[in-house]
Every structure is written in structure tokens, then in C-alpha cells.
C-alpha positions as CSV (number, residue, x, y, z in Angstrom):
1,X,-13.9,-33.1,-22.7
2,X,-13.8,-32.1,-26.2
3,X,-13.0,-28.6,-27.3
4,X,-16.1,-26.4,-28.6
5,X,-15.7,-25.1,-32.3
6,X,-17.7,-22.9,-34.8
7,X,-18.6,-25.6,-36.9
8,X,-20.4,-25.0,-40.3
9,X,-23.1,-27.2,-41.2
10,X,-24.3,-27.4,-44.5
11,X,-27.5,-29.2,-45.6
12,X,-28.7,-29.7,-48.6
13,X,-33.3,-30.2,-48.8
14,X,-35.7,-30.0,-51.1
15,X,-37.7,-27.1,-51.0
16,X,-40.4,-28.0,-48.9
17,X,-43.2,-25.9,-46.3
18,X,-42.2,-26.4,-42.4
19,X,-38.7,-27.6,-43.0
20,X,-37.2,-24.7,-41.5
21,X,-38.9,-25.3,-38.4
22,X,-37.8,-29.1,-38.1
23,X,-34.1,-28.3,-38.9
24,X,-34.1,-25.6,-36.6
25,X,-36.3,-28.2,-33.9
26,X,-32.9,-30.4,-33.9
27,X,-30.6,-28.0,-32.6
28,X,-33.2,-26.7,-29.9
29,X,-34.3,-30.1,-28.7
30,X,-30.7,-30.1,-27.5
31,X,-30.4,-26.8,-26.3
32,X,-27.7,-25.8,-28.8
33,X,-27.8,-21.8,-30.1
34,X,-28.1,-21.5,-33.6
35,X,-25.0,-18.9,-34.2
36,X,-25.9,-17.9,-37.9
37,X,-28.7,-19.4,-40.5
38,X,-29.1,-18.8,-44.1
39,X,-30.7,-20.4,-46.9
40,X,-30.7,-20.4,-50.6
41,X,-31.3,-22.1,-53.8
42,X,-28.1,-24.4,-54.3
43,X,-26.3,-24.9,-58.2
44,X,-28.7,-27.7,-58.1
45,X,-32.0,-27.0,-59.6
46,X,-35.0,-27.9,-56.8
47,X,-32.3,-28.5,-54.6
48,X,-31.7,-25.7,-51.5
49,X,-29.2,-25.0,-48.8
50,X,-29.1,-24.5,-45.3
51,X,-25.5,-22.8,-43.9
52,X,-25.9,-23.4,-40.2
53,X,-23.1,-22.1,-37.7
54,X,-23.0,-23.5,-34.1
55,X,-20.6,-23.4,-31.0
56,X,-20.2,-27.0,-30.3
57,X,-17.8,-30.0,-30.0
58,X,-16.8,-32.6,-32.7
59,X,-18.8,-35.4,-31.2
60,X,-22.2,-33.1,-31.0
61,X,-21.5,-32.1,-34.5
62,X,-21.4,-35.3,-35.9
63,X,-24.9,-36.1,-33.9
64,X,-26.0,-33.0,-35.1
65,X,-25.5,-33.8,-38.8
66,X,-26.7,-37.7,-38.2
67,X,-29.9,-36.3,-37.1
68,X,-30.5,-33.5,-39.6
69,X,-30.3,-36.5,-42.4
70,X,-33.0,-38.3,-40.6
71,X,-35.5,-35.2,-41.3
72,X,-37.8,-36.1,-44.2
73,X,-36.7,-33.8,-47.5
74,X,-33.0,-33.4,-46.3
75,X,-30.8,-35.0,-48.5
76,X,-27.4,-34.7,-47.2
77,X,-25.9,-32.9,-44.6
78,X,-22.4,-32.0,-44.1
79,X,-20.2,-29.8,-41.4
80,X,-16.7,-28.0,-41.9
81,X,-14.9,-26.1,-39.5
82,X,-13.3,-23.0,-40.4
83,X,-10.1,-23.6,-42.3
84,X,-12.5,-26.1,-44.5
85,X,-14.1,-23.2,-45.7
86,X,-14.0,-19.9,-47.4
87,X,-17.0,-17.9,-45.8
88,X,-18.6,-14.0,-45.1
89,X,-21.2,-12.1,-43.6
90,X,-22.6,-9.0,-45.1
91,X,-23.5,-5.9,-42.6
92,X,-25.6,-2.8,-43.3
93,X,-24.9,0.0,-41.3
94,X,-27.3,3.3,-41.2
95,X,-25.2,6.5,-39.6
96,X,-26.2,10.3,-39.9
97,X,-25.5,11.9,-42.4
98,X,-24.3,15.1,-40.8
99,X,-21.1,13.1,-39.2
100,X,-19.6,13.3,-42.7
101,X,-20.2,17.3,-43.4
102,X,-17.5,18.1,-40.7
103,X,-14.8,15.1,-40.9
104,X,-12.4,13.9,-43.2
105,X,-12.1,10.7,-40.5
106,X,-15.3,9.5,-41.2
107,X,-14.7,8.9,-45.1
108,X,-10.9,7.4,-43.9
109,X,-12.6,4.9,-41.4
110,X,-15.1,3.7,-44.3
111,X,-11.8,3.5,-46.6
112,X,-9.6,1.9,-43.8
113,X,-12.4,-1.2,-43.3
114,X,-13.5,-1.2,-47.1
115,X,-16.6,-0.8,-46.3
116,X,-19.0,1.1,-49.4
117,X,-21.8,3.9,-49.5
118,X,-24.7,2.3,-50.8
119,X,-27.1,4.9,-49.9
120,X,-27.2,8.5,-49.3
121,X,-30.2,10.1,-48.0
122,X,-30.7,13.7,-46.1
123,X,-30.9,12.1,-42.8
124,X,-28.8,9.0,-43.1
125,X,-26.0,6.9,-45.2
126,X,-26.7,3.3,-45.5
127,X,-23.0,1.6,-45.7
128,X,-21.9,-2.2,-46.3
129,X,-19.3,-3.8,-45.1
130,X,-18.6,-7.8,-46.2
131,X,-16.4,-10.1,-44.1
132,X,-15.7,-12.3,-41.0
133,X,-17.8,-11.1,-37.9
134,X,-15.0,-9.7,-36.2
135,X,-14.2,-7.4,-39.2
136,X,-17.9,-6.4,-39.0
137,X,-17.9,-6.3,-35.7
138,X,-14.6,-3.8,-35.0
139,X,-16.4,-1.7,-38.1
140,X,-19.3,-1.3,-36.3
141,X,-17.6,-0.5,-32.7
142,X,-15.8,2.6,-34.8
143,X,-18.9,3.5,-36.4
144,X,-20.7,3.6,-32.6
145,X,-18.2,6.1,-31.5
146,X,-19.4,8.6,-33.7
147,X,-23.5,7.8,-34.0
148,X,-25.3,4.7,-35.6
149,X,-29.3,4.4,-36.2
150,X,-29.4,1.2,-37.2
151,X,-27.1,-2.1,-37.9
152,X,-27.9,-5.6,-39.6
153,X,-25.5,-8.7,-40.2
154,X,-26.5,-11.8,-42.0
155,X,-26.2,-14.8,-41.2
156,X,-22.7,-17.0,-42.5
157,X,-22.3,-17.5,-46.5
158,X,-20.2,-20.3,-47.1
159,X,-18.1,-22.2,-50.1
160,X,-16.3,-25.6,-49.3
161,X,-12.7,-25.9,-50.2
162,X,-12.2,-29.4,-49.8
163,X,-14.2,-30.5,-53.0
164,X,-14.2,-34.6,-52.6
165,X,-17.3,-34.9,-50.3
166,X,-19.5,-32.1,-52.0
167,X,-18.9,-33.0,-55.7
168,X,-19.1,-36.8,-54.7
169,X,-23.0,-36.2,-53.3
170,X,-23.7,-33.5,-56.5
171,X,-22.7,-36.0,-58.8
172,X,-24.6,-38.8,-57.0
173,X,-27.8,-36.3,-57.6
174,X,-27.6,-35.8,-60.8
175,X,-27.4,-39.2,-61.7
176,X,-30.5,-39.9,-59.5
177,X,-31.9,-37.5,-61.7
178,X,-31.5,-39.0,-65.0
């Protein structure tokens, strides 16, 4: 049996009602747990982006990807696995204010995981923290020692490395498009 990997998959769609719920339909038809999902416009104009992250093995991926092109409006779909790719998450993280009137380790721990203040309010701080999910993660288990309101991670960003495949397909659109 083949080992299971965090595979990123990367489709590219028009913009188009409902498509969400079709991509998403192709992974729970097989009972596979979408890890992380975002979207955005791509550097394409009318052209968007899924970044999908799931826990499976080479062969599923590939079926994965082989149905995701058969959805009406994707374009092109594509999967990387980590060294393929240079990729974060963003976290927010909401703690009390009043942990930072009485420590010095407080401001130290924000400074150790280069995390920033984005918000200070009389009840809470709102701080950020970008990276891999561990890093957010192990900032988040320090930050639970000493009180947390409220914590929110988004979903994978990703930029391919290896530039053959993508710029192949980019290039192929644009001259579709004149």
C-alpha cells in the first residue's frame, strides 16, 4: 500500500455560482477530509484558484485531480507535495490583555515565534502569526498556557516552485485568449 501524503492540489476555474460545492462534492463522494481550502482570484484575469490540501496517497491524488478537470468550469488542475511548493497559513490569535501588564514573557514569546500585535483593545490583543501549521500550532499551545479567547487559522496559501507545468497551462490561456 502506498504511503499517505499532504498533497497540494491546485485548480484553476472560472468564476462561476455552485462550483465550490461540486469541487468540494469530489473529495466527499470518496470520503476524503478536506485538510485546508482557499480561494482567490489567480494573475489571470477571470481566472480563480482553488488551494486544496488532503491526506492521501499518490494514486488517489492523481484520481483526485483527473476528476476535478472533469467538473464543468475547471480548467486545469494540478497537485504538488510539499517540497514542490513554498506555502503558509495565517493565524489570529485574541488573548487578554491584562497577561501583558505583569510579564515581560509574554512580549518575549510573541518575539521568539515572530508573531505581531495587530490590535490592542482594553479587553483583548488580537496577534498574527504567519507560517506552517506546526509553527502556528506550537504558538498557539504557548499562548493556551497563559489564556486565549479566541484563535483562527486559514486555510494553506501556496506558490509552485517547479515553474514548467504552471507557466506551460498560463501561457496556453493566454493564447486561447487572443
Amino acid at each position: 500500500m502506498e504511503e499517505k501524503k499532504y498533497y497540494t492540489i491546485i485548480v484553476f476555474t472560472e468564476n462561476q455560482a455552485g462550483l465550490l460545492s461540486r469541487v468540494v462534492s469530489v473529495f466527499s463522494r470518496r470520503h476524503i477530509n478536506v485538510e485546508s481550502l482557499t480561494t482567490s482570484r489567480s494573475s489571470m484575469p477571470g481566472i480563480h484558484r482553488f488551494t486544496i490540501v488532503a491526506h492521501v496517497d499518490e494514486i488517489m491524488v492523481k484520481k483526485l485531480v483527473a476528476q476535478l478537470e472533469k467538473q464543468v468550469d475547471v480548467l486545469k488542475a494540478f497537485y504538488y507535495e510539499p517540497e514542490e511548493i513554498v506555502y503558509q497559513e495565517l493565524a489570529l490569535y485574541k488573548v487578554p490583555t491584562h497577561i501583558f501588564s505583569n510579564s515581560t514573557s509574554v512580549e518575549k514569546l510573541i518575539r521568539s515565534h515572530n508573531a505581531r500585535v495587530l490590535e490592542i483593545e482594553p479587553e483583548y490583543i488580537v496577534l498574527e502569526k504567519t507560517g506552517h501549521e506546526r509553527e502556528t500550532e506550537a504558538f498557539f499551545k504557548e499562548l493556551e498556557k497563559i489564556g486565549i479567547y479566541e484563535f483562527v487559522r486559514s486555510g494553506r496559501i501556496a506558490i509552485v516552485k517547479p515553474m514548467e507545468r504552471l507557466n506551460r497551462y498560463l501561457k496556453s490561456l493566454e493564447e486561447e485568449a487572443v
